[in-house]
C-alpha positions as CSV (number, residue, x, y, z in Angstrom):
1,X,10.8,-93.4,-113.8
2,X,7.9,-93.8,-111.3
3,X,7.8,-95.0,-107.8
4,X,6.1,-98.3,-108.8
5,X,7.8,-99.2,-111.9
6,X,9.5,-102.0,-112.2
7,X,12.7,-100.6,-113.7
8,X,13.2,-98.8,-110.2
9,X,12.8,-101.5,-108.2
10,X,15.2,-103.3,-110.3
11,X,17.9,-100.8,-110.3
12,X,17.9,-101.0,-106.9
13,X,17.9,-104.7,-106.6
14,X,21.0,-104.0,-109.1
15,X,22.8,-101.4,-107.0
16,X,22.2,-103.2,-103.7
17,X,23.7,-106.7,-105.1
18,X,26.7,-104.4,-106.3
19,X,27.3,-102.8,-103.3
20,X,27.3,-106.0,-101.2
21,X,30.0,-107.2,-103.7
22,X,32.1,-104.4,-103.3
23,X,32.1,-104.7,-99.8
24,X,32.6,-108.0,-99.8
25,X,36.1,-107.3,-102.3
26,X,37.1,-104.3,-100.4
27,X,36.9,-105.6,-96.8
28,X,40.6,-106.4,-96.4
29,X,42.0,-103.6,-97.7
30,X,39.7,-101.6,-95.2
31,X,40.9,-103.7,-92.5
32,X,43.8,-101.4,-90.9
33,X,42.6,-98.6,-88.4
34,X,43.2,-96.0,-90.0
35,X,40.1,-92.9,-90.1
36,X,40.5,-93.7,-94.2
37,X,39.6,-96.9,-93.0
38,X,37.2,-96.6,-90.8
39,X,35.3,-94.2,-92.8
40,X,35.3,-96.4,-96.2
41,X,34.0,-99.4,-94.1
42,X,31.6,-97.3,-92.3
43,X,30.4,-95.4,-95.6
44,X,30.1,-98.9,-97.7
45,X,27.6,-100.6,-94.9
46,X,25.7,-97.4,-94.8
47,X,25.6,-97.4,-98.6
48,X,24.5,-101.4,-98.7
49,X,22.0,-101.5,-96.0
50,X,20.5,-98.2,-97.8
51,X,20.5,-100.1,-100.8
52,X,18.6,-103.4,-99.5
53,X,16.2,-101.1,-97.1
54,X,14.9,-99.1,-100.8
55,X,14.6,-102.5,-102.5
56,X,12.6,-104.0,-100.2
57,X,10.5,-101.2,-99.8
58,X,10.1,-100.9,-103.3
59,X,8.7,-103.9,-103.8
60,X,6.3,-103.9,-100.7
61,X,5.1,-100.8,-101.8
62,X,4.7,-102.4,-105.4
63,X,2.6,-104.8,-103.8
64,X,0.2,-103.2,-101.3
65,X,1.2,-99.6,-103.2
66,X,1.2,-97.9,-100.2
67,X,2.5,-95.0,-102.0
68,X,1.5,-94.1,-105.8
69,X,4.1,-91.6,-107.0
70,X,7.0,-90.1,-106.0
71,X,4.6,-86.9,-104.7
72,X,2.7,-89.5,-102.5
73,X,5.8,-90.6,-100.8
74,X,7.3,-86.8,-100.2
75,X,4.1,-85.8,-99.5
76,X,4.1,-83.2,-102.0
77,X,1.1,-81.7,-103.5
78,X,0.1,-82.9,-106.8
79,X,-0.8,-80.4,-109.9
80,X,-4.2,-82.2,-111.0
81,X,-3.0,-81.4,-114.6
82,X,-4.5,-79.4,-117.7
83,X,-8.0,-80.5,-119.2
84,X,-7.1,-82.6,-122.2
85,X,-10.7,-83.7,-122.6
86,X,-14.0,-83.3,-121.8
87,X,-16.3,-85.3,-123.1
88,X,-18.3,-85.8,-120.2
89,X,-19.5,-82.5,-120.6
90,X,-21.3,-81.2,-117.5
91,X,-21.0,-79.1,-114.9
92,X,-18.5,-79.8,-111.5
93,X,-16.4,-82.8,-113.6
94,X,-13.5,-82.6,-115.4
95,X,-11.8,-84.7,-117.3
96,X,-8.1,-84.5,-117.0
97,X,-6.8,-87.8,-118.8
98,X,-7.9,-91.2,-120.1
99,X,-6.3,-94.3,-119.6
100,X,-6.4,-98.2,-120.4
101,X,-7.5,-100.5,-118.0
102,X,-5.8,-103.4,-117.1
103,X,-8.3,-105.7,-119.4
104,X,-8.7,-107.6,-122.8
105,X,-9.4,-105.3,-125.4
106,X,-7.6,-102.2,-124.0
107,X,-7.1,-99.8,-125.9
108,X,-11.0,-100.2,-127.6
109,X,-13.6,-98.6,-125.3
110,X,-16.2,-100.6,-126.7
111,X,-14.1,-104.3,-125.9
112,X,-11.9,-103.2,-123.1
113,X,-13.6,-100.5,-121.3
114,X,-11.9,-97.4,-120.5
115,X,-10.4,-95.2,-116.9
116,X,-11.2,-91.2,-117.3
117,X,-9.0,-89.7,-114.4
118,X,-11.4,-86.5,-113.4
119,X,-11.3,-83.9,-111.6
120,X,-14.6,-83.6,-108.9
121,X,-15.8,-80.3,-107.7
122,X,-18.4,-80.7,-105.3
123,X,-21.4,-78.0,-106.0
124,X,-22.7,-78.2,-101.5
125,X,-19.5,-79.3,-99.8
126,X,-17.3,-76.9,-102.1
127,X,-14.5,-79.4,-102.1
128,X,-12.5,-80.7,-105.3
129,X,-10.9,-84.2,-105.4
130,X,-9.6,-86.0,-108.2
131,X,-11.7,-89.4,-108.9
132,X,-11.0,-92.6,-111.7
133,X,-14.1,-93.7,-113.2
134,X,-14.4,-96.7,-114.6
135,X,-16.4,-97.3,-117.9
136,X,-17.4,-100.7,-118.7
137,X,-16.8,-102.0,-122.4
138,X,-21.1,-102.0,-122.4
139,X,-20.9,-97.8,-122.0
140,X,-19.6,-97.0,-125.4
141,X,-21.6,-100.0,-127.5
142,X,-24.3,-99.1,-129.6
143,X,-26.6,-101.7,-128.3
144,X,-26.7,-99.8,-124.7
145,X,-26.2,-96.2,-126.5
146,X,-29.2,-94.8,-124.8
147,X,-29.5,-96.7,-121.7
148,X,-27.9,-95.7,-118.2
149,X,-25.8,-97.9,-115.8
150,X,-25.8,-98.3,-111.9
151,X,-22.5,-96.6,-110.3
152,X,-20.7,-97.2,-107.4
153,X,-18.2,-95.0,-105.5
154,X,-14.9,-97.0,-104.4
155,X,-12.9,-95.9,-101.7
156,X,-9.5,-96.8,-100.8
157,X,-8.1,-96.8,-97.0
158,X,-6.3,-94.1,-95.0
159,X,-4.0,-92.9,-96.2
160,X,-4.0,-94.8,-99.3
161,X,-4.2,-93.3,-103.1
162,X,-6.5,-94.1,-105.6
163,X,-4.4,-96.0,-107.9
164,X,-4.3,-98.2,-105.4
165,X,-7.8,-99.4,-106.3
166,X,-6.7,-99.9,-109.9
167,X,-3.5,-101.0,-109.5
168,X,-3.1,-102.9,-105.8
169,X,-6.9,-104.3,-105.8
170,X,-7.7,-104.4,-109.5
171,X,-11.6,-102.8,-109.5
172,X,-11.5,-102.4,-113.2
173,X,-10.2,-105.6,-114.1
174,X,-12.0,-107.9,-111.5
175,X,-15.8,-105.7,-112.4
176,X,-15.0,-106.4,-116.2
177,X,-14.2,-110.2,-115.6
178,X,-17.2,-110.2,-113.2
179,X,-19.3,-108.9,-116.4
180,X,-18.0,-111.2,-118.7
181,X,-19.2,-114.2,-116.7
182,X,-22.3,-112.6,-116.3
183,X,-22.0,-112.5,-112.7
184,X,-22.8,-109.0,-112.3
185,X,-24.4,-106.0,-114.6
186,X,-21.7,-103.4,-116.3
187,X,-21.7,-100.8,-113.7
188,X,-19.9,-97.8,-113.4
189,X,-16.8,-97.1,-110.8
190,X,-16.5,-94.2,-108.8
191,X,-12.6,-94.6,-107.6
192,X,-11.4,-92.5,-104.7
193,X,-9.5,-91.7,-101.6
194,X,-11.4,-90.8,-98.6
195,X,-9.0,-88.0,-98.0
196,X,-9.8,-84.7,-99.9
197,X,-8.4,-82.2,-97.3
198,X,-5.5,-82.0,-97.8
199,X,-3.4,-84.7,-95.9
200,X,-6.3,-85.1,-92.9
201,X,-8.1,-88.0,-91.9
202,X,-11.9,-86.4,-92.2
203,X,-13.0,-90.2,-91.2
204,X,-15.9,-89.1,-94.0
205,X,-17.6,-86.5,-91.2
206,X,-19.0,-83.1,-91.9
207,X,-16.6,-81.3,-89.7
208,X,-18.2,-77.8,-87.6
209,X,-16.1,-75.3,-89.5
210,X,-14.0,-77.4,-91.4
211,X,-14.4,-80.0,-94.6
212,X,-18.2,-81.2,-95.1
213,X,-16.5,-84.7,-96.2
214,X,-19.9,-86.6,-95.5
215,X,-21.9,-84.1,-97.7
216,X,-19.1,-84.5,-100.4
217,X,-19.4,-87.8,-100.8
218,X,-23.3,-88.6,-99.9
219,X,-24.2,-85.7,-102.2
220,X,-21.8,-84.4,-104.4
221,X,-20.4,-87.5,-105.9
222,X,-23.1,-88.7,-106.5
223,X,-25.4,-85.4,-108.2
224,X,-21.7,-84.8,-110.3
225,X,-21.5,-88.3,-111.5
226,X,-25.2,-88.4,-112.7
227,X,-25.4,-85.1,-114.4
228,X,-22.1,-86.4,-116.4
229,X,-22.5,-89.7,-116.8
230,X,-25.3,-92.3,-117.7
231,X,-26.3,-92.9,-114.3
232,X,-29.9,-92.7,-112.5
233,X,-30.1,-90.7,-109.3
234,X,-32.4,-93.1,-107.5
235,X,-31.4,-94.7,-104.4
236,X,-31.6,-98.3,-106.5
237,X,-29.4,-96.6,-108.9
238,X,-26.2,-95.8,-106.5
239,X,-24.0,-98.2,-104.6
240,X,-21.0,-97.3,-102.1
241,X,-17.9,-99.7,-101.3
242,X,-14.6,-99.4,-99.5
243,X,-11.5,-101.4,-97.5
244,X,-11.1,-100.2,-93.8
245,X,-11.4,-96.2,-93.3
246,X,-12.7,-96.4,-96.9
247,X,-15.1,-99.1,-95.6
248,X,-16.0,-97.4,-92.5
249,X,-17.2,-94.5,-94.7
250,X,-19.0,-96.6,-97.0
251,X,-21.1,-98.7,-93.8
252,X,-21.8,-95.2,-92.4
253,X,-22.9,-92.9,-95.4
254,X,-25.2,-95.8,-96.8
255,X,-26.6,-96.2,-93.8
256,X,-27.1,-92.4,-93.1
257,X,-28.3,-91.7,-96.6
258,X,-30.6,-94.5,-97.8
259,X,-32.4,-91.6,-99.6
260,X,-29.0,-92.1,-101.9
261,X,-27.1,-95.5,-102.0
262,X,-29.3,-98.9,-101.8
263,X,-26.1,-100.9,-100.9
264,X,-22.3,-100.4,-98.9
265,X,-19.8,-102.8,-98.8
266,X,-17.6,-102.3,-95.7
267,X,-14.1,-104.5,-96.4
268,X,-12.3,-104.6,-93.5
269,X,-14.1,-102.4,-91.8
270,X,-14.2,-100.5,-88.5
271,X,-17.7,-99.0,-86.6
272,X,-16.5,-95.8,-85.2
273,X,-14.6,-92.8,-85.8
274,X,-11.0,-93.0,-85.2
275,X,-9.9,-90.0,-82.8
276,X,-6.1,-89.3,-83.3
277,X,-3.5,-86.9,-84.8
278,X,-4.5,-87.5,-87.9
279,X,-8.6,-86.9,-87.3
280,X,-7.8,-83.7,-85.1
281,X,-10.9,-82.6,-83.1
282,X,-14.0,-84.0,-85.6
283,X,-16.9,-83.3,-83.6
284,X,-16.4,-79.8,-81.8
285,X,-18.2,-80.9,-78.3
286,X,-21.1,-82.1,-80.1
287,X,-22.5,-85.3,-78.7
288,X,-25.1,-86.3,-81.2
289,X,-22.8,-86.0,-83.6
290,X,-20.2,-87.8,-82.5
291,X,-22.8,-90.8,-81.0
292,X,-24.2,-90.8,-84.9
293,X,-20.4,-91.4,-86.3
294,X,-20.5,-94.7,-83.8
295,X,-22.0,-97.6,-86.5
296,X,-23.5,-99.2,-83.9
297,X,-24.9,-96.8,-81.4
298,X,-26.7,-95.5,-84.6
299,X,-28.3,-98.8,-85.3
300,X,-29.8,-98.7,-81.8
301,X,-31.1,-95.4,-82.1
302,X,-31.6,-94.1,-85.1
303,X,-34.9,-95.5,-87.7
304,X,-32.9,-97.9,-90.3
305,X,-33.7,-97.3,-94.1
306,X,-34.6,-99.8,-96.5
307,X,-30.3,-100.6,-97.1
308,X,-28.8,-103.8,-97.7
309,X,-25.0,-103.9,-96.5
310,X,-22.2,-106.2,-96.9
311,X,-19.3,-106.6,-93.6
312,X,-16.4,-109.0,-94.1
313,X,-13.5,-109.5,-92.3
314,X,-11.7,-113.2,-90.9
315,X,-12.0,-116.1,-87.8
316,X,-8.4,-115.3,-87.7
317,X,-5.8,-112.1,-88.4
318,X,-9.0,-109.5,-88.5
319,X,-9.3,-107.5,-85.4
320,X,-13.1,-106.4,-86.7
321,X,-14.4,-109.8,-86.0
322,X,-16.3,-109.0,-83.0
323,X,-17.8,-105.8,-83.2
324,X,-18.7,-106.9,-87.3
325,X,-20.5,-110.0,-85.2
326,X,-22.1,-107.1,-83.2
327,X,-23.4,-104.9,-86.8
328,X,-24.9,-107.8,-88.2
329,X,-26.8,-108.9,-85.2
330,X,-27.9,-105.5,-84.8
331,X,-29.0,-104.2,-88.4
332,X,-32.6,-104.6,-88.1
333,X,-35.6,-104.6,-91.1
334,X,-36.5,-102.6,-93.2
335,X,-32.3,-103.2,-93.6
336,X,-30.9,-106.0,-94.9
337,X,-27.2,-107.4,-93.6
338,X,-24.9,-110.3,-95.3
339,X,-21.6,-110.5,-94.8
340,X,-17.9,-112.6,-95.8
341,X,-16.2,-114.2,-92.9
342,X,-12.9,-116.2,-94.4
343,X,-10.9,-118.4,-92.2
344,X,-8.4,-116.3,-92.5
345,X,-6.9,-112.9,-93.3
346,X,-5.0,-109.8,-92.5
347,X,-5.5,-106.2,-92.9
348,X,-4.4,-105.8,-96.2
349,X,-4.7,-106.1,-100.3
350,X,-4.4,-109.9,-100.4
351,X,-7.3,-110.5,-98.7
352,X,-9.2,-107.9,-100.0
353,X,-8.2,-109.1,-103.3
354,X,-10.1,-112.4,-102.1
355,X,-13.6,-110.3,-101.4
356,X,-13.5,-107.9,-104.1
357,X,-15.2,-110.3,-106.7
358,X,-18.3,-111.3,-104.7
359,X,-19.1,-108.1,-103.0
360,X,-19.2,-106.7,-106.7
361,X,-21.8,-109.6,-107.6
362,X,-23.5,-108.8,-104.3
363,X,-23.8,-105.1,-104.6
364,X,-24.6,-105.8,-108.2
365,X,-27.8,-107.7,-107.3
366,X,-28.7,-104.8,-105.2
367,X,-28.6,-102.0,-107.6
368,X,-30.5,-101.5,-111.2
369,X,-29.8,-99.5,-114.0
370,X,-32.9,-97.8,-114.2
């Protein structure tokens, strides 16, 4: 059974309220002072606080899914499986697995849309990351047979998985209701972790000897995803989103690369590079480079491109408010800036859950098919 399923979380619900009852019925006998005693009431609140601390943390980490598998949790790594399919049929993508999304009509492409889980070489940064794309329902009709689809890369936060994007924040289902209402155009999903070395935070930088993260993902996704799928390689064609390092990453490679991605969404976001354990040395001593990973020294000194961005974050329970005040005052033209402020909100899935659905529409309105 896997991590998130509900059968787990259940059986240990089950074994906790069990435990508590033994305890509860065994108490007097293991009243004397005996080591037999001692050891059996020892070992049965050991056993029962075990019990309540896993089913708690099942179920938070069925709701924010902090954790995706078992392998996530142990952090083990994760065999990216044996090619089933490949019916994208290009170079640097393989296609590892389908599965339904969480829609009406699963189950038919053409109704329900489908997930590919993929496996992503890139050609320039020579790294390999497994990716869900999305497909909308509109991909596989006849009607739109011969027609290609904007695309957007979705990133998750540090060090989230990318199942959290289908199952935590729903992307799939909340782009295919979005569709239905006509609120945005079928576009194509590009889901990801913004973590493909190994278990370090790259904070999306190309690092002086190390992973060329930013050329990954500005480059590689992108020229991949095109040569595989219906999708344009203009700028117009190309949009980038993500919640907090996700949305960092998003916010800095649109606005490094308008040359590829018209629009980035920045959920949650923060303006500069973290610097910690997990980052380890990004920069190497070099200045520019580390001035040019700062959001908003770069919109003071570097030319902006013609790119429209989207900030969000909350009056209240956001610590981004300010400096987010501080991008959007700054983003000058030929860039274009709007932004979600709620009243409140924390760092987390249910408020991103709140922004998800306009920031599709917006980046939506920003992109074209052709």
């Amino acid at each position: 059974m896997g991590l998130t399923s509900n059968k787990v979380l259940a059986l240990a619900a089950f074994l906790a309220v069990v435990l508590f009852a033994v305890t509860i019925w065994l108490w007097p006998r293991l009243a004397r002072r005996s080591w037999k005693a001692v050891t059996g009431r020892i070992g049965l609140l050991l056993a029962t606080q075990l019990a309540i601390f896993a089913s708690v943390g099942l179920a938070a980490n069925n709701s924010f899914l902090f954790y995706g598998s078992w392998a996530d949790l142990f952090g083990q790594e994760q065999d990216l499986g044996t090619v089933v399919d490949h019916s994208a049929g290009g170079k640097n993508v393989k296609v590892v697995g389908t599965q339904k999304p969480d829609t009406p009509g699963a189950g038919k492409p053409q109704l329900g849309g489908e997930i590919q889980k993929i496996v992503l070489g890139g050609e320039k940064s020579k790294i390999t990351s497994p990716a869900y794309v999305y497909l909308p329902p509109e991909y596989f009709q006849k009607a739109y047979e011969h027609k290609t689809f904007p695309a957007s890369i979705v990133l998750t936060g540090y060090p989230g998985t990318a199942e959290n994007l289908l199952k935590g924040l729903r992307y799939p289902k909340t782009a295919w209701a979005q569709a239905k209402q006509k609120k945005m155009q079928p576009m194509i999903l590009v889901m990801m972790r913004p973590t493909v070395a190994g278990q370090r935070d790259t904070e999306c930088v190309d690092i002086p000897g190390g992973p060329q993260t930013e050329t990954f993902f500005a480059k590689d996704v992108p020229d991949a995803i095109s040569a595989n799928y219906r999708v344009g390689t203009k700028p117009a064609n190309w949009g980038f989103i993500g919640n907090s390092t996700g949305g960092y990453c998003a916010l800095k490679i649109g606005m490094h690369h308008p040359e590829r991605f018209a629009a980035s969404a920045g959920l949650s976001a923060y303006y500069d590079a973290a610097d910690d354990p997990t980052t380890g040395d990004l920069f190497h001593g070099d200045k520019h480079e580390r001035n040019r990973a700062n959001l908003l020294w770069s919109l003071d000194h570097i030319r902006p491109g013609p790119s429209s961005f989207l900030v969000t974050s909350s009056l209240s329970g956001e610590e981004n408010y300010k400096p987010t005040q501080s991008f959007i005052k700054k983003v000058k033209a030929p860039g274009r800036v709007s932004s979600i402020t709620l009243d409140s909100g924390g760092h987390n899935f249910n408020t991103w859950r709140r922004e998800i659905p306009p920031t599709l529409e917006w980046i939506s309105g920003r992109l074209s098919a052709n």
